[in-house]
N, C-alpha and C positions, 0 to 999 in steps of 0.2 A: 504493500500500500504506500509505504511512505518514499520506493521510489517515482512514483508519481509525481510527485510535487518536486524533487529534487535531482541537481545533474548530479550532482558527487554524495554518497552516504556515508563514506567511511574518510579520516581524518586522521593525519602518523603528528599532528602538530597545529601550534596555532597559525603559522606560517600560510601552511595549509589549507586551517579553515577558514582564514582572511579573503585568500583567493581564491579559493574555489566554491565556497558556500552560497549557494543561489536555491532562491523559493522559485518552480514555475509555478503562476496562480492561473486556474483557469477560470474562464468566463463565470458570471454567475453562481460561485463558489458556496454550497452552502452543506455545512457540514453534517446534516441529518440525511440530507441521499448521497455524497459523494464521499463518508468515512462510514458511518451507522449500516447504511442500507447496501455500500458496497461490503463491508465485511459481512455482510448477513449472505450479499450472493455467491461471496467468494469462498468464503469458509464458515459458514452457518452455525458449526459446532465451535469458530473459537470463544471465548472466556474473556468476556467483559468488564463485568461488576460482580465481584464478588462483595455480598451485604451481611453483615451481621450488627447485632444489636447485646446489649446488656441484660438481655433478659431470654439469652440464649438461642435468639433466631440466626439463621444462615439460610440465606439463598445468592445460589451460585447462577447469574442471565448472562447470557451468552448474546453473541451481536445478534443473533436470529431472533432473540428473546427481548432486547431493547427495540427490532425494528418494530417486532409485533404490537409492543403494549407502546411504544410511541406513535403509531399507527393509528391504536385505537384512543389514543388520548387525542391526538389531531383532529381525529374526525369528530370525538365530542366537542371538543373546545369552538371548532367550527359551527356546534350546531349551536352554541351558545356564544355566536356572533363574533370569536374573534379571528385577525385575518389578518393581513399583510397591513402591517406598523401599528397595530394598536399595543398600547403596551398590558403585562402582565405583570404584575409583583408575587414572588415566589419567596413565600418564609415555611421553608420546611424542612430549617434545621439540617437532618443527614439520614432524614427517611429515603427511601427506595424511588419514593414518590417523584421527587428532584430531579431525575436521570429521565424517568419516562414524559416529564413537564416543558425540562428545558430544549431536549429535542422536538417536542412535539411543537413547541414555540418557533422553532427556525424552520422547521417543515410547513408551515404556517406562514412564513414569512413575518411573524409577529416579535416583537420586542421584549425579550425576557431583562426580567429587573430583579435579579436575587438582591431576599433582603434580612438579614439576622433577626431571630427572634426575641430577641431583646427590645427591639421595637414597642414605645411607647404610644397610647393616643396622641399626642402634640407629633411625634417622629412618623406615624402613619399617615395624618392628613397634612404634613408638607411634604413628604411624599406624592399623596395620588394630587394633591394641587398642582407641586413642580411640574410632573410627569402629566398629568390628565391619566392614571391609572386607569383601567375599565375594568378587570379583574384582577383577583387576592386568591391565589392558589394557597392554602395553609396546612400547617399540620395541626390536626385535629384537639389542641389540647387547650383544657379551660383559659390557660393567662393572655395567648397569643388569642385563642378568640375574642375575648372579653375585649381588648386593647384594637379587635379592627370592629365590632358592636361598637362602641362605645365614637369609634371615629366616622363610619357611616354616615352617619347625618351633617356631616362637614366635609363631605369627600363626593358630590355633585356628577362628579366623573365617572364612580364607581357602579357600576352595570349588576355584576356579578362576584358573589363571593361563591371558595367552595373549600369544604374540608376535609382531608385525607384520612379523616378519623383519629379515634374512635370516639369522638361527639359530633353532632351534627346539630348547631340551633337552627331554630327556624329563618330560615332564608338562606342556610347554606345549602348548596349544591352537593350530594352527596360524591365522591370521587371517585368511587371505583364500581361503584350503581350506575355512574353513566359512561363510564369507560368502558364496560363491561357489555352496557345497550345500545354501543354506537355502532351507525350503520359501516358498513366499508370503507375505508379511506379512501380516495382518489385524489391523486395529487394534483395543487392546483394548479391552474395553465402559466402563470406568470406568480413566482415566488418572490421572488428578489435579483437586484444586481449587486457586484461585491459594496459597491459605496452604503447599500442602505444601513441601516442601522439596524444590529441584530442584540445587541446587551448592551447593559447600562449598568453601571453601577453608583450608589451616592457615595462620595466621597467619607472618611469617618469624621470631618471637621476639627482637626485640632487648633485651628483657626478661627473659625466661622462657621456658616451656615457648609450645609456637604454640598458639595458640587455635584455634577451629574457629568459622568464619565461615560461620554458613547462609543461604543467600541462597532466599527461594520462587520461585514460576515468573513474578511479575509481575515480574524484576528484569529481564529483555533489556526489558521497554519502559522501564526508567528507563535507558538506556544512548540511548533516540532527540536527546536532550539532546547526549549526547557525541559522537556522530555527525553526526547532521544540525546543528546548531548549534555546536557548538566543533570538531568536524574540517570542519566548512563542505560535509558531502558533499553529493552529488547523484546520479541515478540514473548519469551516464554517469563519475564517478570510479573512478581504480583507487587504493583506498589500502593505506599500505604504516604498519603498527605494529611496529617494532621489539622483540620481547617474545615470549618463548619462550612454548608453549603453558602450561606448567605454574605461572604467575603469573597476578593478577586482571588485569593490563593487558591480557593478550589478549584477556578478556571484553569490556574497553571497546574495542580496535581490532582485532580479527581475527574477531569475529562478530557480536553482536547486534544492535548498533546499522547497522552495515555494511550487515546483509543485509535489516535493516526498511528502510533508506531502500530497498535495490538497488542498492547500491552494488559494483562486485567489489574482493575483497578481494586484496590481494598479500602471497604467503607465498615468503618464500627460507630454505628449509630447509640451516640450512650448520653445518659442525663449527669453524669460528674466525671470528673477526669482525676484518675487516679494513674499514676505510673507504674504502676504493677500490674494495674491491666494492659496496658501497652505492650508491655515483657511478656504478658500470658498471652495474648495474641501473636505476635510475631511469633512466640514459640509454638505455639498451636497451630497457627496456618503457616508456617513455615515462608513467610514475608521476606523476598528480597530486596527489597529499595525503601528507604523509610526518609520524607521529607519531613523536618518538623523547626521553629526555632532552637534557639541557644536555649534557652529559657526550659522547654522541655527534654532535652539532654540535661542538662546541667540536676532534674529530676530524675531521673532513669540512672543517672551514674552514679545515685545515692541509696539505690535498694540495694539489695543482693541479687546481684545478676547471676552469681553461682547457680540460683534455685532455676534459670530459661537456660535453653539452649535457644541462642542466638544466630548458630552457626550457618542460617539460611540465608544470613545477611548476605547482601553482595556491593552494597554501593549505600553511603545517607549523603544528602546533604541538609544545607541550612541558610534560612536568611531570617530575615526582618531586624537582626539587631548583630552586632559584634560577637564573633565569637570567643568566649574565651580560651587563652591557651591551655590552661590546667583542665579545661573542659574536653578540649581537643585530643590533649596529652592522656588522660584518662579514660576515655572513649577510643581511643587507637590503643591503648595496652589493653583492654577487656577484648574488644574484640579484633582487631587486626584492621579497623575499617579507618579510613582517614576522613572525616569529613569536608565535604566541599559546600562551598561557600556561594552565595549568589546574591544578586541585588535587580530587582525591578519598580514596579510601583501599580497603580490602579490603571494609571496612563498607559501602561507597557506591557509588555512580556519580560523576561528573562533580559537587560541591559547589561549587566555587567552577570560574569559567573568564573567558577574556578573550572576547569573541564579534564576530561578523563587523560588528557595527552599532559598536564601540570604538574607540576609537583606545590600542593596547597599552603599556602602562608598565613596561618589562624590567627580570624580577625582582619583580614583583605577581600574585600570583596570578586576578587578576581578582576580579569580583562576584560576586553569588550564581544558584546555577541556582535558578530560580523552583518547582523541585520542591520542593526545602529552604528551610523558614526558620532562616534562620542569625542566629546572634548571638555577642559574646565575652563572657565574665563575666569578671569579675575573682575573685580567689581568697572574698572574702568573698560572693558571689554577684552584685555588681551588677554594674550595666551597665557596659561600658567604653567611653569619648566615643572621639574621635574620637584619634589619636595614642596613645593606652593601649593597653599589651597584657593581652590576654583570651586563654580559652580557648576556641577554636571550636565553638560546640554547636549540633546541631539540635533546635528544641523540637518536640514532637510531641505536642502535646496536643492540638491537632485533628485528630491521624491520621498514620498513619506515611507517609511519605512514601512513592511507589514509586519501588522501588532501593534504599532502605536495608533494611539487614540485618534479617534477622527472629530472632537469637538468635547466644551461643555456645553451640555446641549442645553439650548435656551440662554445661551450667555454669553452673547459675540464679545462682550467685555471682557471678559474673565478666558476667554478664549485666544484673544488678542493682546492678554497681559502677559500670557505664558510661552503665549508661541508667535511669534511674528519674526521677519526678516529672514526665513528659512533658519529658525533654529529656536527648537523649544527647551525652555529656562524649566532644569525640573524642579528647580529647587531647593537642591539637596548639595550641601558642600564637599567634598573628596579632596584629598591629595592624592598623586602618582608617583610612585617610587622609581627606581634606577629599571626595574626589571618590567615595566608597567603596570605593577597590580594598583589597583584602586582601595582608599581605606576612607571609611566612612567618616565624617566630620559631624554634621549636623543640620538639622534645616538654615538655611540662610537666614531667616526670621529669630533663631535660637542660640544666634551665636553669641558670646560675649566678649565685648572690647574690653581689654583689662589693660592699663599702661604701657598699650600700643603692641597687644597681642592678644591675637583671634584664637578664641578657645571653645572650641566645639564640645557640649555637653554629654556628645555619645562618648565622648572617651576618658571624660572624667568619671562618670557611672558608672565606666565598666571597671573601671580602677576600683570605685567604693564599692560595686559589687563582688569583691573578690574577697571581700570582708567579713566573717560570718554572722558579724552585727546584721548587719545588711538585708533585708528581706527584699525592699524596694527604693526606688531613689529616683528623683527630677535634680537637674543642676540649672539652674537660671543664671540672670545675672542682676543686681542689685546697684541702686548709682552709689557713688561713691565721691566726693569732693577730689580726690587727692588721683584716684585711678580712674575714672570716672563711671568704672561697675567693675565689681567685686563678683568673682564666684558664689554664689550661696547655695546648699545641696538641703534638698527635704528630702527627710529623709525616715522611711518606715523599719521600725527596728525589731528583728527576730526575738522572741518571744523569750527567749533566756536572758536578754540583752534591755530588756524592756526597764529592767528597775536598777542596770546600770547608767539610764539617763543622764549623763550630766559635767560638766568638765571636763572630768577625766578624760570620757568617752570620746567629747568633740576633738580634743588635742589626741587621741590614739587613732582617730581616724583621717585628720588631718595626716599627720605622721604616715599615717598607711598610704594616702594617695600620692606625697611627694615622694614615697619609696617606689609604689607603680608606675608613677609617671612623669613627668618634667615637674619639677616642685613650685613651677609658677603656677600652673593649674590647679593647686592646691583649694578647698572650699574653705575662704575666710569666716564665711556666714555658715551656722550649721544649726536646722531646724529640724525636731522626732515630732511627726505625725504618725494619726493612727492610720490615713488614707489618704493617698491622691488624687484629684480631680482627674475625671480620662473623659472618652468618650467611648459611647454602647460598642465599640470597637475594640478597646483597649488600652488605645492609646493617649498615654500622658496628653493631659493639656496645658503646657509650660506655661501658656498665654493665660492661662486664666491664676496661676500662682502668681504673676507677673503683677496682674491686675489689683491681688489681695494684695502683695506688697505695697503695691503704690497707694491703693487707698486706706490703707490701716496706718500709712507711712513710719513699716516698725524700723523699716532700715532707709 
């Protein structure tokens, strides 16, 4: 399958895959009949989605198995008016359900909007306002119903809701009652072309309000990078991506790139995350590829991994945050695996990664993917050498890359702030070493000016998170008369460490980051909370700790 789409598959180097690495995209590109419905004709019996759940279910669908019930899910959703470009919002978690919804959406030519069930009434009706939603695909369970009930009557747009069980109130659409009674599909005459718009995703706003990230239907081929090349798959892999359906992570490890290679995909549908179920899975399905953060290694390498056999491992990688080395270090004597490292965003696919031909640098986000030309500018637009921190951007003046976003939809502004002159500003700071790897900095908006040095917050955190005070941490920056902003780290303290609050504590953990890291980056200011502001995402909202400080004006 995947050499279709490409002239070269295999790669002795980066050299290599700079120059020869080419997507062919063909017409009309849409990935429910030309990856789903071609493996179903081509090898019917391979192994898709492998599902299991916390309450002991397992079912193993095979691509024959996805076209059928995406098939029948098309032809319902059809009779219940949706079609080419109405949108759908899809909160169902890492039910079964998700896989037969969101194909059935692009076979439709309609607009899938996966959306986290953490979703609130206020986070629901700006939602189907932003978007004009017309239906709410859900999983069936009382809080996420209640929260689209309750937003209903302020969502004007809203046509149809329906629920995957096992509750059903009144005026939901029962979802496998009418999946079950829909007539034959017939595919419709005029689906899409590559430019339309096939996913969206909101932004998590650690800024503002969430943006609306539209992605067209050539974007599962720029995911073949992130799959076949930095999850190192293959047709006989079973990989396993940690990532609830309703984030862009599952895009990159729970479908598209997955199911171009052939790969089956491993789904554990579970209501609390324990890391010993992680080890009992992999040991029990015998899981070769495991994508997950720093964050969840850094848990797994603290059980007793003696009690799994691990040994079906054959490849992890990791992004969203730095990795640490003792994490890394750790993790490669237990199992013999190295982990590889990677870096993209909502905007993108797979931008920067470590790849199988590397040897990994823990804590660098790797090279560039040969899809993107990447570059860092410095604030006044130039180039940044080697050692300088820039801002990561992809130039696209010879062509947008496939995989990168194609708008925020509805927001020529915001669309024109980020991307304009053939070169979109991701945002996001890096330096570039001798060898090229790229290493993480911080958002542009996060950085802090300290006495005429730029200190990026990701690397003073990972310094204090090496600390076993440490459970969680933000690093801002505070004014200051003399430097004109001081580092200051809030900081959540591990539960042994909880009634050592105080002095001591702040100067042994100062102590500890100028021992990790350049000692100017040290946190002058040091604040123990119980919690940090984030967003239904996760993610830290620096900007809103920014705001307390200014207006309590403790510092």
């Amino acid at each position: 399958m995947i050499e279709r789409f490409l002239s070269q598959t295999e790669f002795t180097s980066q050299e290599d895959f700079i120059r020869n690495f080419h997507i062919n995209i063909p017409a009309d590109f849409n990935f429910g009949y030309d990856i789903v419905d071609a493996w179903a004709a081509e090898e019917p019996d391979r192994k898709a989605l492998l599902w299991t759940n916390d309450k002991g279910g397992c079912i193993q669908f095979t691509f024959a198995d996805l076209k059928k019930y995406s098939d029948m899910t098309a032809s319902w959703f059809r009779s219940l008016g949706i079609g080419r470009g109405d949108k759908v919002m899809l909160i169902l978690k890492r039910r079964y359900e998700f896989w037969f919804s969101i194909i059935a959406l692009h076979k439709l030519g309609a607009i899938a909007i996966p959306a986290t069930h953490l979703l609130t009434k206020k986070d629901i009706i700006y939602r189907c306002e932003a978007a004009t939603i017309k239906m709410i695909v859900a999983a069936g369970e009382n809080v996420i119903l209640k929260h689209i009930i309750d937003a209903m009557p302020d969502c004007p747009s809203l046509e149809k809701v329906v629920s995957t069980g096992p509750e059903y109130p009144v005026g939901f659409e029962d979802f496998h009652e009418g999946m079950v009674d829909a007539s034959p599909f017939i595919r419709p005459e005029k689906v899409n072309t590559n430019d339309d718009i096939m996913l969206m995703y909101f932004t998590s706003g650690t800024t503002g309000e969430p943006k609306m990230v539209a992605h067209d239907f050539t974007y599962p081929l720029g995911h073949i990078v992130t799959a076949r090349f930095w999850h190192n798959l293959h047709k006989d892999s079973l990989h396993f991506t940690i990532a609830d359906t309703g984030w862009a992570k599952a895009a990159w490890g729970k479908i598209y790139g997955q199911m171009i290679t052939g790969a089956n995909t491993f789904v554990y549908d579970h209501e609390k995350f324990t890391s010993a179920d992680i080890l009992r899975k992999i040991h029990d399905y015998r899981i070769t590829s495991l994508c997950a953060p720093p964050t969840i290694y850094r848990f797994l390498i603290r059980e007793d991994l003696g009690k799994y056999d691990l040994s079906s491992l054959e490849y992890c990688t990791t992004a969203g945050e730095a990795l640490n080395y003792s994490v890394y270090e750790t993790f490669l004597k237990i199992t013999g695996i190295k982990l590889m490292e990677g870096f993209g965003q909502t905007e993108t696919t797979l931008t920067l990664g470590t790849f199988p031909w590397m040897k990994p640098k823990p804590g660098s986000m790797g090279v560039p993917n040969p899809q993107y030309r990447i570059d860092l500018l410095k604030p006044d637009g130039r180039h940044a050498e080697e050692g300088e921190q820039g801002q990561i951007v992809i130039r696209t003046d010879q062509g947008k890359p496939v995989g990168l976003f194609k708008e925020y939809y509805r927001d020529e502004e915001k669309t024109l702030e980020s991307w304009h002159d053939g070169v979109y500003y991701t945002g996001d700071l890096a330096w570039r070493d001798e060898d090229g790897y790229y290493w993480f900095v911080g958002r542009a908006d996060d950085v802090i000016k300290s006495s005429g040095y730029r200190i990026g917050p990701f690397e003073v955190e990972s310094a204090l998170m090496t600390h076993p005070a440490v459970v969680e941490c933000a690093i801002t920056g505070v004014p200051d008369e003399i430097r004109g902003q001081v580092v200051k780290a809030t900081i959540i303290l591990a539960k042994d460490y909880k009634a050592k609050a105080g002095p001591d504590l702040v100067k042994e953990l100062q102590d500890h980051v100028k021992r990790v890291t350049a000692p100017y980056k040290y946190p002058r200011v040091i604040e123990f909370v119980d919690e940090l502001p984030k967003t239904i995402s996760g993610k830290i909202r620096r900007v809103e700790i920014r705001k307390k400080d200014e207006n309590t004006g403790k510092f």
